[in-house]
C-alpha positions in Angstrom: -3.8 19.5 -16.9 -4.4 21.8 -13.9 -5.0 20.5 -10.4 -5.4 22.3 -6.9 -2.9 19.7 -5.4 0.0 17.7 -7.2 1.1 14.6 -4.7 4.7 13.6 -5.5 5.1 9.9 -4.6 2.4 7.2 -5.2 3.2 4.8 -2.2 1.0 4.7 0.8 2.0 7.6 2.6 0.7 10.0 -0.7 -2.0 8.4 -1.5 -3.1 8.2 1.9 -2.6 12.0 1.8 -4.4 12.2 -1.9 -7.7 10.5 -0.5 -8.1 12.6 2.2 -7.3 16.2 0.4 -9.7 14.4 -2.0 -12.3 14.2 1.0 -11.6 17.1 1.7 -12.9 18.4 -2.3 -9.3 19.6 -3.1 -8.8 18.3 -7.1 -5.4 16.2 -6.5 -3.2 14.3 -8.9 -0.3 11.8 -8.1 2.7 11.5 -9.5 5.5 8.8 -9.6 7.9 7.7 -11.9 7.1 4.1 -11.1 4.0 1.8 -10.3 1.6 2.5 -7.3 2.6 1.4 -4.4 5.8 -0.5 -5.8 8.4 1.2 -3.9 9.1 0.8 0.6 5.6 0.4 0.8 5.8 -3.1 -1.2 8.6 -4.4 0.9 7.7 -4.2 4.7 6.7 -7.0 7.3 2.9 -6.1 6.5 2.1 -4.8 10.2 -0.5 -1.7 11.1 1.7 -1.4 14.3 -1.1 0.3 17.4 1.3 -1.4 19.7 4.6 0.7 18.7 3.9 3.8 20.9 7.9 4.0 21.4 10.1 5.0 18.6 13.1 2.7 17.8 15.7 4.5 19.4 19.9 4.9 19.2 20.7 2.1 21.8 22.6 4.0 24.9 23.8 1.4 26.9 27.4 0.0 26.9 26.7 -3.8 26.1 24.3 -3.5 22.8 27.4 -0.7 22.0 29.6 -3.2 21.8 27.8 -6.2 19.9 26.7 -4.1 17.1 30.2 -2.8 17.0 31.7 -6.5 15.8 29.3 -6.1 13.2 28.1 -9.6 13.4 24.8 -8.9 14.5 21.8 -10.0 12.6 19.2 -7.0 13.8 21.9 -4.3 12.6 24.3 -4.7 9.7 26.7 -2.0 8.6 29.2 -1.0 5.6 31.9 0.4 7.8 33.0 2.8 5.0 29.4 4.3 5.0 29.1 4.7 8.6 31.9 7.4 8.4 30.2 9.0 6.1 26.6 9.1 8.2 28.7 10.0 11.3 27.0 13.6 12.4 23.8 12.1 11.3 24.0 8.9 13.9 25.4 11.1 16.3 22.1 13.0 16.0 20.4 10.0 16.5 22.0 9.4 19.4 21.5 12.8 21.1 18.1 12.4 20.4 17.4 8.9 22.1 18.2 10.5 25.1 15.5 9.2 27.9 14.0 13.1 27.5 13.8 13.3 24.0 12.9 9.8 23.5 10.0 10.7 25.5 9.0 13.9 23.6 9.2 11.8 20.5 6.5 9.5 22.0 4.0 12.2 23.3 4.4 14.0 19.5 3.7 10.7 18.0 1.0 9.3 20.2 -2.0 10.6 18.6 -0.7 9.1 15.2 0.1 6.0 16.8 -3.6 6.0 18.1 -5.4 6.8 15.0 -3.4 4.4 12.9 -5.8 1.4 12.8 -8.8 3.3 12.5 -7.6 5.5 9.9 -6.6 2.1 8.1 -10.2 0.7 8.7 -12.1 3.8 7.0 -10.1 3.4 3.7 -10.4 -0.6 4.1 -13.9 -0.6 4.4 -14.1 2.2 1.7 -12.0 0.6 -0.9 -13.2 -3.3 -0.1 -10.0 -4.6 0.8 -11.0 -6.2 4.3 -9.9 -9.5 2.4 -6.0 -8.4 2.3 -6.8 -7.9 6.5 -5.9 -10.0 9.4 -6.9 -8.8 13.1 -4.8 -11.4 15.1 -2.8 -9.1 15.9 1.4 -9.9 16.0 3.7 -11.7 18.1 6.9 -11.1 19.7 9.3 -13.8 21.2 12.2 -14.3 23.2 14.9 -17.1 23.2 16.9 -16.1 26.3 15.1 -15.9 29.7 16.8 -12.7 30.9 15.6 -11.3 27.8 12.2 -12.5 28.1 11.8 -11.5 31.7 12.5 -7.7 30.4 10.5 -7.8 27.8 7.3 -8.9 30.3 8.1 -6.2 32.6 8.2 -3.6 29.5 4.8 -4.8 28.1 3.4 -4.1 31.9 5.0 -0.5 31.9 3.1 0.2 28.5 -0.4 -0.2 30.2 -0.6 3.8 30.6 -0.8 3.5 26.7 -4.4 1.6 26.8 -2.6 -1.5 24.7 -4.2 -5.0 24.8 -1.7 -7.7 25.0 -1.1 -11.4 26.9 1.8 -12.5 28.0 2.9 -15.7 26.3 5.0 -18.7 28.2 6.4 -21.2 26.1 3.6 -23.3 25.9 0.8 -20.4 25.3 3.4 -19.6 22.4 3.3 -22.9 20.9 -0.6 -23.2 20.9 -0.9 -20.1 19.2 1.5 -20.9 16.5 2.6 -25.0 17.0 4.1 -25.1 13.3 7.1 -24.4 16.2 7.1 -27.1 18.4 9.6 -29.3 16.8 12.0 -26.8 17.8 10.2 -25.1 21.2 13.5 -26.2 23.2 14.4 -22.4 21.9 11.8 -20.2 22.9 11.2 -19.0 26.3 8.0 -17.1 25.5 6.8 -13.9 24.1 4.0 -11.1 24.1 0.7 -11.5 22.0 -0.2 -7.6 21.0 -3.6 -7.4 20.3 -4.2 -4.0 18.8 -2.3 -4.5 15.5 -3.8 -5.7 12.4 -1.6 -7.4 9.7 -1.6 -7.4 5.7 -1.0 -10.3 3.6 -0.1 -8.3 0.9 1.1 -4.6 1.3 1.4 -3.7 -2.3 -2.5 -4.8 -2.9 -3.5 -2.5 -0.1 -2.0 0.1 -2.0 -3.1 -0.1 -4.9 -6.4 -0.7 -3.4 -6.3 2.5 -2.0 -5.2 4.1 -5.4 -8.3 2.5 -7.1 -10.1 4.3 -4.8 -8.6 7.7 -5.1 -9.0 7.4 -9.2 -12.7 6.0 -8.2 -13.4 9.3 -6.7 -11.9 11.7 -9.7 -8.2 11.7 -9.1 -5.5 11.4 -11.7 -2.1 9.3 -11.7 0.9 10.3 -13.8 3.7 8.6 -14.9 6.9 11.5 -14.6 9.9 12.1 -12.7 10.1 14.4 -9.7 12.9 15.5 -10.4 11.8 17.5 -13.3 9.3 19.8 -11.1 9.7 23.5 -11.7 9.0 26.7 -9.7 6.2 28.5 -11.7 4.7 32.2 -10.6 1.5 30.3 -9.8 2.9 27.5 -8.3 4.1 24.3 -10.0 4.6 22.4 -12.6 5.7 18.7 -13.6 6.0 16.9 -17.1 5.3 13.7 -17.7 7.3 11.1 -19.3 4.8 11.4 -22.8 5.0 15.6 -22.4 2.1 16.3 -20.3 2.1 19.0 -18.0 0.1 19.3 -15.2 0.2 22.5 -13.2 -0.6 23.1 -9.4 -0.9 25.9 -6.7 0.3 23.1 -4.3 2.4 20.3 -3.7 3.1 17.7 -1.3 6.2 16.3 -1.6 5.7 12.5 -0.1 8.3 10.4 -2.2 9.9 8.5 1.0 13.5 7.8 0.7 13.7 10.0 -2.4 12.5 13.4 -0.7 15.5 14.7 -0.9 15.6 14.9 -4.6 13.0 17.5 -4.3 13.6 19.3 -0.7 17.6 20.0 -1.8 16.7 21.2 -5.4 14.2 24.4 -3.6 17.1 25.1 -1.1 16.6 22.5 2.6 18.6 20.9 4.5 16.8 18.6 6.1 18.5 15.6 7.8 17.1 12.6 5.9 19.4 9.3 6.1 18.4 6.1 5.1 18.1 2.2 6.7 18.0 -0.3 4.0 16.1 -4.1 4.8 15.2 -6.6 3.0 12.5 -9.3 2.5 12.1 -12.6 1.0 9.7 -15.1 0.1 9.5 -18.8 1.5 7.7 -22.3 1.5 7.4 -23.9 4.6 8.7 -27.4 4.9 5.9 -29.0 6.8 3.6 -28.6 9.6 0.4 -26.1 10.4 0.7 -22.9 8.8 2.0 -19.7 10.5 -1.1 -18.1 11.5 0.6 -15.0 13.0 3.2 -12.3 12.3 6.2 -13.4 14.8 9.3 -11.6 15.6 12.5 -12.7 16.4 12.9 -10.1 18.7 16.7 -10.8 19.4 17.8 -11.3 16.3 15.5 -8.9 14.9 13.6 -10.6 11.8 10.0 -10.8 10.8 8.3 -14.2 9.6 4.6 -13.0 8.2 2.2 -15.4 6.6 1.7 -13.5 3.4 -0.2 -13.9 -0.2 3.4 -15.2 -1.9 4.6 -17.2 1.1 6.2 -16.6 4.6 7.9 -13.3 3.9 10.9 -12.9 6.0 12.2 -9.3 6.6 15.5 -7.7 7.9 16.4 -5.7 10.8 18.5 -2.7 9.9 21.4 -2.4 7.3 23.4 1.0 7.1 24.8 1.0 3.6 24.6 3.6 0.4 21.4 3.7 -0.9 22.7 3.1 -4.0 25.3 0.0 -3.1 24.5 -3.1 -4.4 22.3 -5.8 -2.1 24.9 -7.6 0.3 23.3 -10.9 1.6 25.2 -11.0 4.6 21.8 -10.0 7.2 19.2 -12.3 5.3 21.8 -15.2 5.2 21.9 -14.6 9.2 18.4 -14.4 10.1 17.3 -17.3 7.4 19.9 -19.3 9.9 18.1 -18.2 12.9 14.9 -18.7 11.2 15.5 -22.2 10.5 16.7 -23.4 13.6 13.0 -22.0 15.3 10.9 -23.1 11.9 10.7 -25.1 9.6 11.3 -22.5 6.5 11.8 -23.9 3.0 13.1 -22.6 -0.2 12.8 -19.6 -1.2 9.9 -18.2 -3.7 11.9 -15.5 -5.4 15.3 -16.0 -6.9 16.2 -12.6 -6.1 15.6 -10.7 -2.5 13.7 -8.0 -2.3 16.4 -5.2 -1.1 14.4 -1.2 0.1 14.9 2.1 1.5 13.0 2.9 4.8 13.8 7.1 5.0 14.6 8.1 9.0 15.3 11.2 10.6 17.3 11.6 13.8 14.4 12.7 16.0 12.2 9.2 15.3 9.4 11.9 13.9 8.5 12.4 10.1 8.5 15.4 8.4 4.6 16.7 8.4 4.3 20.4 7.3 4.7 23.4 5.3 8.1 23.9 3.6 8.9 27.8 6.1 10.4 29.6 2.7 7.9 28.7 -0.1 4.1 29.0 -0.8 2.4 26.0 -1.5 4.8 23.6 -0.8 4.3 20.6 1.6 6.3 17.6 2.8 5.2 14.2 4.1 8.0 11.9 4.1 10.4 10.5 7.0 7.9 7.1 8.5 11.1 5.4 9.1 10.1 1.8 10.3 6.1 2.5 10.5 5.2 4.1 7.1 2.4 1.4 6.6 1.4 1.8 9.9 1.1 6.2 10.1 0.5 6.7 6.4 -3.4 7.9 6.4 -3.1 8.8 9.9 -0.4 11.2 8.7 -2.2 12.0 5.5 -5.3 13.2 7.5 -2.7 15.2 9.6 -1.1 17.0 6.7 -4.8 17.5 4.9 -6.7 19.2 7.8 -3.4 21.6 8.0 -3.6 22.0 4.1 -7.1 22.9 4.0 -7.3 25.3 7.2 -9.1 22.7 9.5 -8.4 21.7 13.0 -5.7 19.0 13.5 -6.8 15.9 15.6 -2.8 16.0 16.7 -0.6 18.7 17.3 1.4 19.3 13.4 4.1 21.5 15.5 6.6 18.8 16.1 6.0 17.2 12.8 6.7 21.1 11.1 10.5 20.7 8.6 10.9 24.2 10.4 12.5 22.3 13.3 15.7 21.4 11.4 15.9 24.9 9.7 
Protein backbone atom coordinates (compact mmCIF):
# COMPACT_ATOMS: atom_id res chain seq x y z
CA UNK A 1 0.00 0.00 0.00
CA UNK A 2 1.51 3.47 -0.81
CA UNK A 3 0.18 6.63 0.67
CA UNK A 4 1.42 10.39 0.37
CA UNK A 5 0.93 10.69 4.29
CA UNK A 6 1.07 7.87 6.99
CA UNK A 7 -0.67 9.42 10.43
CA UNK A 8 0.72 7.46 13.45
CA UNK A 9 -1.97 7.57 16.21
CA UNK A 10 -5.78 7.22 15.57
CA UNK A 11 -7.12 9.47 18.54
CA UNK A 12 -8.51 12.87 17.92
CA UNK A 13 -5.56 14.84 17.52
CA UNK A 14 -4.53 12.48 14.08
CA UNK A 15 -7.47 12.15 12.75
CA UNK A 16 -8.24 15.56 13.12
CA UNK A 17 -4.82 16.08 11.30
CA UNK A 18 -5.91 13.02 8.67
CA UNK A 19 -9.19 14.93 7.57
CA UNK A 20 -7.70 17.98 6.96
CA UNK A 21 -4.43 16.74 4.83
CA UNK A 22 -7.37 14.72 3.40
CA UNK A 23 -9.06 18.27 2.45
CA UNK A 24 -6.28 19.24 1.48
CA UNK A 25 -6.17 16.07 -1.46
CA UNK A 26 -2.99 14.53 0.29
CA UNK A 27 -3.83 10.38 0.10
CA UNK A 28 -3.46 9.68 4.07
CA UNK A 29 -3.67 6.46 6.06
CA UNK A 30 -3.86 5.99 9.98
CA UNK A 31 -2.29 3.87 11.97
CA UNK A 32 -2.70 2.51 15.60
CA UNK A 33 -2.22 -0.47 17.24
CA UNK A 34 -5.54 -0.15 19.03
CA UNK A 35 -9.19 1.06 18.23
CA UNK A 36 -10.01 4.60 17.02
CA UNK A 37 -10.24 6.93 19.35
CA UNK A 38 -9.83 4.39 22.35
CA UNK A 39 -6.83 5.79 23.97
CA UNK A 40 -6.72 9.79 26.15
CA UNK A 41 -9.12 10.83 23.78
CA UNK A 42 -11.84 8.27 25.37
CA UNK A 43 -11.14 9.26 28.88
CA UNK A 44 -11.39 13.17 29.35
CA UNK A 45 -14.19 15.39 31.06
CA UNK A 46 -15.85 15.82 27.38
CA UNK A 47 -15.18 19.79 27.26
CA UNK A 48 -14.34 21.83 23.78
CA UNK A 49 -12.62 24.38 26.27
CA UNK A 50 -12.93 28.39 24.16
CA UNK A 51 -12.81 29.55 27.66
CA UNK A 52 -9.14 28.10 28.62
CA UNK A 53 -7.08 30.98 27.04
CA UNK A 54 -4.44 30.37 30.03
CA UNK A 55 -2.41 27.28 30.26
CA UNK A 56 -2.42 25.33 33.53
CA UNK A 57 0.60 26.56 34.98
CA UNK A 58 3.51 25.26 37.84
CA UNK A 59 1.83 27.05 40.89
CA UNK A 60 4.51 29.78 42.19
CA UNK A 61 3.21 30.88 45.22
CA UNK A 62 4.26 29.74 48.75
CA UNK A 63 0.85 28.43 50.12
CA UNK A 64 -0.45 26.03 47.13
CA UNK A 65 3.63 24.92 47.61
CA UNK A 66 2.97 23.69 50.60
CA UNK A 67 -0.56 21.90 50.37
CA UNK A 68 0.46 19.92 47.50
CA UNK A 69 3.57 19.12 49.32
CA UNK A 70 1.54 16.95 52.17
CA UNK A 71 0.34 15.19 49.29
CA UNK A 72 -3.17 14.99 50.55
CA UNK A 73 -4.60 17.06 47.96
CA UNK A 74 -7.31 15.93 45.72
CA UNK A 75 -6.48 18.26 42.45
CA UNK A 76 -2.75 16.83 42.58
CA UNK A 77 -1.65 13.41 43.67
CA UNK A 78 1.90 12.15 43.55
CA UNK A 79 4.13 8.86 43.81
CA UNK A 80 7.03 10.47 45.76
CA UNK A 81 9.51 8.01 44.28
CA UNK A 82 8.52 9.25 40.71
CA UNK A 83 8.71 12.74 41.46
CA UNK A 84 12.51 12.32 41.89
CA UNK A 85 12.73 10.86 38.95
CA UNK A 86 10.69 13.91 36.83
CA UNK A 87 12.68 16.39 38.92
CA UNK A 88 14.51 18.49 35.89
CA UNK A 89 11.48 18.11 34.05
CA UNK A 90 9.00 19.88 36.86
CA UNK A 91 11.69 22.23 37.40
CA UNK A 92 11.23 23.11 33.74
CA UNK A 93 7.80 23.49 34.30
CA UNK A 94 8.31 25.75 36.80
CA UNK A 95 10.79 28.12 35.07
CA UNK A 96 8.36 28.23 32.43
CA UNK A 97 5.17 29.45 34.59
CA UNK A 98 6.97 32.37 35.20
CA UNK A 99 4.43 35.52 34.81
CA UNK A 100 6.61 36.17 31.28
CA UNK A 101 6.57 32.96 29.90
CA UNK A 102 3.26 32.07 31.09
CA UNK A 103 2.24 34.91 29.05
CA UNK A 104 4.13 34.00 25.85
CA UNK A 105 2.49 30.56 26.18
CA UNK A 106 -0.98 32.34 25.97
CA UNK A 107 -0.30 34.68 22.96
CA UNK A 108 1.27 31.36 21.05
CA UNK A 109 -1.74 29.50 21.91
CA UNK A 110 -4.45 32.04 21.44
CA UNK A 111 -5.24 31.59 17.93
CA UNK A 112 -5.78 27.78 18.63
CA UNK A 113 -7.69 28.44 21.58
CA UNK A 114 -9.96 30.68 19.23
CA UNK A 115 -10.41 28.41 16.43
CA UNK A 116 -11.17 25.43 18.58
CA UNK A 117 -15.08 25.42 18.55
CA UNK A 118 -15.35 26.28 15.09
CA UNK A 119 -12.92 23.91 13.95
CA UNK A 120 -15.08 21.31 16.03
CA UNK A 121 -18.33 22.58 14.33
CA UNK A 122 -17.06 22.00 10.62
CA UNK A 123 -16.23 18.32 11.33
CA UNK A 124 -19.55 18.00 13.51
CA UNK A 125 -21.69 19.24 10.89
CA UNK A 126 -19.67 17.26 8.33
CA UNK A 127 -19.68 13.96 9.98
CA UNK A 128 -23.56 14.32 11.59
CA UNK A 129 -22.61 14.13 15.07
CA UNK A 130 -24.36 17.44 16.33
CA UNK A 131 -26.33 14.73 18.50
CA UNK A 132 -23.14 13.82 20.69
CA UNK A 133 -23.11 18.06 21.18
CA UNK A 134 -24.15 20.18 24.02
CA UNK A 135 -23.79 24.15 23.71
CA UNK A 136 -24.51 25.07 27.46
CA UNK A 137 -21.47 25.73 27.87
CA UNK A 138 -19.53 24.50 31.53
CA UNK A 139 -19.56 25.54 34.98
CA UNK A 140 -17.05 26.34 37.52
CA UNK A 141 -17.78 26.64 41.40
CA UNK A 142 -16.35 27.69 44.48
CA UNK A 143 -16.95 26.42 48.14
CA UNK A 144 -14.91 28.99 50.04
CA UNK A 145 -15.72 32.77 49.65
CA UNK A 146 -12.13 34.01 49.49
CA UNK A 147 -11.78 31.70 46.73
CA UNK A 148 -14.88 32.67 45.02
CA UNK A 149 -14.26 36.38 45.29
CA UNK A 150 -10.80 35.57 43.17
CA UNK A 151 -12.18 33.64 40.91
CA UNK A 152 -14.93 36.70 39.94
CA UNK A 153 -12.20 39.13 39.67
CA UNK A 154 -10.17 36.63 37.26
CA UNK A 155 -13.19 35.99 34.93
CA UNK A 156 -13.38 40.12 34.76
CA UNK A 157 -9.61 40.31 33.86
CA UNK A 158 -10.28 37.66 30.95
CA UNK A 159 -12.66 40.14 29.10
CA UNK A 160 -9.65 41.35 26.76
CA UNK A 161 -10.05 37.64 25.52
CA UNK A 162 -13.78 38.33 23.97
CA UNK A 163 -15.17 35.35 26.39
CA UNK A 164 -18.94 35.20 27.27
CA UNK A 165 -19.50 34.26 30.84
CA UNK A 166 -22.06 35.23 33.98
CA UNK A 167 -21.15 35.30 37.12
CA UNK A 168 -23.04 32.87 39.33
CA UNK A 169 -24.17 33.58 43.25
CA UNK A 170 -25.33 30.71 45.03
CA UNK A 171 -28.68 30.92 44.12
CA UNK A 172 -28.11 31.59 40.15
CA UNK A 173 -25.91 28.28 40.73
CA UNK A 174 -28.60 26.30 42.02
CA UNK A 175 -31.24 27.27 39.27
CA UNK A 176 -29.03 26.29 36.71
CA UNK A 177 -28.23 23.01 38.17
CA UNK A 178 -30.83 22.42 41.54
CA UNK A 179 -30.05 18.50 41.57
CA UNK A 180 -27.62 20.62 44.30
CA UNK A 181 -29.67 22.14 46.56
CA UNK A 182 -29.92 19.59 49.17
CA UNK A 183 -26.56 20.37 49.85
CA UNK A 184 -26.21 24.34 48.59
CA UNK A 185 -25.03 25.18 52.34
CA UNK A 186 -21.48 24.38 50.42
CA UNK A 187 -21.25 26.44 47.50
CA UNK A 188 -20.63 30.03 47.46
CA UNK A 189 -21.09 30.50 43.75
CA UNK A 190 -19.33 29.99 40.49
CA UNK A 191 -18.78 31.29 36.81
CA UNK A 192 -21.16 30.06 33.89
CA UNK A 193 -18.65 30.11 30.63
CA UNK A 194 -20.51 30.42 27.70
CA UNK A 195 -18.24 29.68 24.76
CA UNK A 196 -17.52 25.97 25.40
CA UNK A 197 -19.49 23.27 24.02
CA UNK A 198 -19.57 19.79 25.82
CA UNK A 199 -19.60 16.02 24.58
CA UNK A 200 -21.57 13.27 26.02
CA UNK A 201 -19.51 10.86 24.63
CA UNK A 202 -15.82 11.65 23.55
CA UNK A 203 -15.01 8.26 22.02
CA UNK A 204 -18.26 8.57 19.62
CA UNK A 205 -17.00 11.86 18.40
CA UNK A 206 -14.06 10.18 17.47
CA UNK A 207 -14.93 7.64 15.82
CA UNK A 208 -17.44 9.90 14.15
CA UNK A 209 -14.76 11.75 12.87
CA UNK A 210 -12.84 8.53 11.61
CA UNK A 211 -16.09 7.40 9.67
CA UNK A 212 -15.69 10.36 8.02
CA UNK A 213 -12.12 10.38 7.09
CA UNK A 214 -12.65 6.52 5.69
CA UNK A 215 -15.96 8.17 3.99
CA UNK A 216 -13.74 10.41 2.10
CA UNK A 217 -10.97 7.58 0.85
CA UNK A 218 -8.72 7.17 3.79
CA UNK A 219 -7.40 3.91 5.13
CA UNK A 220 -6.99 2.67 8.91
CA UNK A 221 -4.44 0.04 9.89
CA UNK A 222 -4.11 -2.05 12.60
CA UNK A 223 0.18 -2.08 13.38
CA UNK A 224 2.51 -0.96 15.98
CA UNK A 225 4.50 2.24 15.74
CA UNK A 226 7.07 1.05 16.90
CA UNK A 227 7.90 -1.08 14.06
CA UNK A 228 8.30 2.04 11.58
CA UNK A 229 11.46 2.02 9.52
CA UNK A 230 13.58 4.67 7.75
CA UNK A 231 13.36 3.86 3.96
CA UNK A 232 15.37 5.96 1.03
CA UNK A 233 11.90 7.20 0.05
CA UNK A 234 10.58 7.82 3.10
CA UNK A 235 8.70 5.31 5.43
CA UNK A 236 7.42 2.37 6.03
CA UNK A 237 5.21 0.48 8.72
CA UNK A 238 3.91 -3.21 8.83
CA UNK A 239 0.88 -4.21 9.97
CA UNK A 240 -0.02 -6.75 12.52
CA UNK A 241 -1.38 -9.30 9.32
CA UNK A 242 2.10 -8.25 7.10
CA UNK A 243 0.96 -5.31 5.21
CA UNK A 244 3.16 -2.71 4.40
CA UNK A 245 2.24 0.55 3.68
CA UNK A 246 4.88 2.96 2.50
CA UNK A 247 4.97 6.87 2.76
CA UNK A 248 6.96 10.05 1.75
CA UNK A 249 5.57 11.54 5.05
CA UNK A 250 4.60 10.99 8.43
CA UNK A 251 3.05 12.63 11.18
CA UNK A 252 3.79 11.26 14.29
CA UNK A 253 0.53 12.13 16.59
CA UNK A 254 0.40 9.06 19.04
CA UNK A 255 -0.11 11.32 22.40
CA UNK A 256 1.50 9.95 25.43
CA UNK A 257 3.35 7.38 23.24
CA UNK A 258 5.32 9.91 20.94
CA UNK A 259 8.20 9.20 22.36
CA UNK A 260 8.28 5.69 21.17
CA UNK A 261 8.88 7.12 17.79
CA UNK A 262 10.73 10.74 18.35
CA UNK A 263 13.65 8.71 20.57
CA UNK A 264 14.01 5.75 18.05
CA UNK A 265 15.01 8.66 14.92
CA UNK A 266 17.39 10.47 17.51
CA UNK A 267 15.15 13.59 19.75
CA UNK A 268 15.12 14.58 22.90
CA UNK A 269 12.20 16.15 23.34
CA UNK A 270 10.94 16.73 26.92
CA UNK A 271 7.64 14.83 26.99
CA UNK A 272 6.42 13.81 30.71
CA UNK A 273 3.22 12.55 31.50
CA UNK A 274 -0.02 13.45 34.03
CA UNK A 275 -2.09 10.50 34.58
CA UNK A 276 -6.27 11.01 35.63
CA UNK A 277 -8.85 9.14 35.82
CA UNK A 278 -12.63 8.83 35.21
CA UNK A 279 -15.53 6.95 36.30
CA UNK A 280 -19.00 6.32 35.71
CA UNK A 281 -21.95 7.04 38.12
CA UNK A 282 -25.88 6.93 38.78
CA UNK A 283 -27.31 9.62 40.49
CA UNK A 284 -29.27 8.93 43.58
CA UNK A 285 -32.19 11.21 43.08
CA UNK A 286 -33.21 14.47 41.96
CA UNK A 287 -33.18 16.61 38.42
CA UNK A 288 -30.43 15.52 36.25
CA UNK A 289 -27.13 17.37 35.89
CA UNK A 290 -27.71 19.43 32.97
CA UNK A 291 -24.15 21.02 32.88
CA UNK A 292 -20.44 20.06 33.09
CA UNK A 293 -19.46 21.50 36.72
CA UNK A 294 -16.15 21.73 38.28
CA UNK A 295 -15.08 21.47 41.63
CA UNK A 296 -12.67 23.96 41.07
CA UNK A 297 -10.94 23.54 44.62
CA UNK A 298 -10.66 20.17 44.72
CA UNK A 299 -10.21 19.96 41.15
CA UNK A 300 -12.81 17.19 39.71
CA UNK A 301 -15.17 17.19 36.79
CA UNK A 302 -18.92 15.84 37.11
CA UNK A 303 -20.27 15.76 33.25
CA UNK A 304 -23.67 14.44 32.33
CA UNK A 305 -22.48 11.89 29.76
CA UNK A 306 -24.02 8.86 27.45
CA UNK A 307 -22.89 6.07 30.33
CA UNK A 308 -23.71 8.26 33.45
CA UNK A 309 -22.15 11.22 35.38
CA UNK A 310 -18.57 10.75 34.55
CA UNK A 311 -16.32 11.99 37.18
CA UNK A 312 -12.71 12.89 36.28
CA UNK A 313 -9.42 13.46 38.18
CA UNK A 314 -7.22 16.33 38.64
CA UNK A 315 -3.60 15.51 38.20
CA UNK A 316 -1.63 12.28 39.37
CA UNK A 317 2.28 12.24 38.77
CA UNK A 318 3.08 8.55 38.77
CA UNK A 319 4.93 6.02 36.10
CA UNK A 320 3.06 5.67 33.17
CA UNK A 321 3.26 2.26 33.53
CA UNK A 322 2.42 1.85 37.56
CA UNK A 323 -0.58 0.33 38.34
CA UNK A 324 -4.03 2.53 38.99
CA UNK A 325 -3.78 3.82 42.70
CA UNK A 326 -7.37 4.90 43.93
CA UNK A 327 -6.21 7.23 46.29
CA UNK A 328 -7.41 10.74 44.00
CA UNK A 329 -10.85 9.26 42.86
CA UNK A 330 -11.59 7.98 46.38
CA UNK A 331 -11.01 11.83 47.42
CA UNK A 332 -12.94 13.57 45.01
CA UNK A 333 -15.93 10.82 44.94
CA UNK A 334 -15.87 12.11 48.87
CA UNK A 335 -16.03 15.68 47.84
CA UNK A 336 -18.44 14.80 45.17
CA UNK A 337 -20.95 13.32 47.44
CA UNK A 338 -21.02 15.78 50.09
CA UNK A 339 -22.18 18.58 47.03
CA UNK A 340 -24.42 15.78 44.98
CA UNK A 341 -26.12 13.21 45.29
CA UNK A 342 -23.75 10.63 43.24
CA UNK A 343 -24.69 6.96 43.28
CA UNK A 344 -22.87 3.78 42.52
CA UNK A 345 -20.64 3.41 40.20
CA UNK A 346 -21.36 2.11 36.36
CA UNK A 347 -18.05 0.45 35.74
CA UNK A 348 -16.42 -1.93 38.11
CA UNK A 349 -13.16 -0.82 37.07
CA UNK A 350 -11.97 3.05 36.67
CA UNK A 351 -10.96 4.22 33.73
CA UNK A 352 -7.09 5.23 34.55
CA UNK A 353 -5.07 7.56 31.16
CA UNK A 354 -2.13 9.36 30.07
CA UNK A 355 -2.54 13.15 29.22
CA UNK A 356 1.21 13.89 27.43
CA UNK A 357 2.64 17.58 28.73
CA UNK A 358 5.56 19.53 27.96
CA UNK A 359 7.17 22.03 30.23
CA UNK A 360 6.27 25.09 28.09
CA UNK A 361 2.21 24.39 28.29
CA UNK A 362 2.51 24.32 24.18
CA UNK A 363 2.35 21.08 22.01
CA UNK A 364 4.69 19.97 19.77
CA UNK A 365 3.37 21.23 15.97
CA UNK A 366 6.07 20.94 13.35
CA UNK A 367 8.65 19.46 11.27
CA UNK A 368 11.12 17.09 12.93
CA UNK A 369 14.72 19.90 12.04
CA UNK A 370 17.02 16.61 11.13
CA UNK A 371 14.70 14.43 8.80
CA UNK A 372 12.70 14.89 5.61
CA UNK A 373 9.24 14.13 5.81
CA UNK A 374 8.82 13.70 9.26
CA UNK A 375 6.16 15.56 11.36
CA UNK A 376 5.03 15.68 14.99
CA UNK A 377 1.64 16.58 16.64
CA UNK A 378 1.51 15.37 20.01
CA UNK A 379 1.93 17.28 23.52
CA UNK A 380 -2.28 18.71 24.18
CA UNK A 381 -1.68 18.20 27.69
CA UNK A 382 -5.08 18.90 29.44
CA UNK A 383 -6.99 20.26 26.03
CA UNK A 384 -6.36 17.63 23.39
CA UNK A 385 -10.15 17.37 22.71
CA UNK A 386 -10.36 20.86 22.80
CA UNK A 387 -7.07 21.85 20.07
CA UNK A 388 -7.14 18.62 18.18
CA UNK A 389 -8.57 19.92 14.51
CA UNK A 390 -7.57 23.25 15.39
CA UNK A 391 -4.01 21.83 15.58
CA UNK A 392 -4.54 19.46 12.73
CA UNK A 393 -5.49 22.41 10.37
CA UNK A 394 -2.21 24.07 11.82
CA UNK A 395 0.09 21.18 11.02
CA UNK A 396 -1.75 20.56 7.42
CA UNK A 397 -1.58 24.13 5.93
CA UNK A 398 2.40 23.92 7.06
CA UNK A 399 2.53 20.27 5.47
CA UNK A 400 1.05 21.26 2.24
CA UNK A 401 2.91 24.78 1.79
CA UNK A 402 -0.20 26.98 2.66
CA UNK A 403 -0.49 30.00 4.85
CA UNK A 404 -0.95 29.24 8.65
CA UNK A 405 -4.05 30.97 10.29
CA UNK A 406 -1.53 30.88 13.61
CA UNK A 407 1.93 31.43 13.86
CA UNK A 408 3.61 27.33 13.76
CA UNK A 409 7.00 28.98 15.22
CA UNK A 410 6.43 28.37 18.76
CA UNK A 411 4.67 25.16 18.18
CA UNK A 412 8.19 24.04 15.92
CA UNK A 413 10.09 20.60 18.22
CA UNK A 414 13.17 22.82 17.06
CA UNK A 415 12.74 24.83 20.29
CA UNK A 416 13.86 21.95 22.58
CA UNK A 417 16.77 21.00 20.14
Amino acid sequence: MKTDILVLGAGIVGVSAALHLQDRGRSVVLADRGEPGGGTSYGNAGLIERSSVIPYSFPRQIGPLLRYALNNAADVRYDPAYLLRIAPWLARYWWHSSPANLEKATRALLPLVEASVSEHDRLIERAGAAHLIREKGWISFYKNPRRYAAARADAESLSPFGLSMRVLDSQDFLALEPAFADRAHGIAGGVHWLDPKTVTDPLALTRAYMDLFLRGGGKFLTADASGLREEKSGWSLQSGTGDIVEAGEIVVALGPQSGRIFRKVGYSIPLAIKRGYHRHYGQVDGPPLTHSVVDEEAGYVLAPMARGVRLTTGIEFAAPDAPANMIQLRRDEDYARQLFPLGEPVEQTPWLGLRPCLPDMRPVIGPAPRHRGLWFNFGHAHHGLTLGPASGRLLAEQMCGAPTFADPIPFHPHRFL
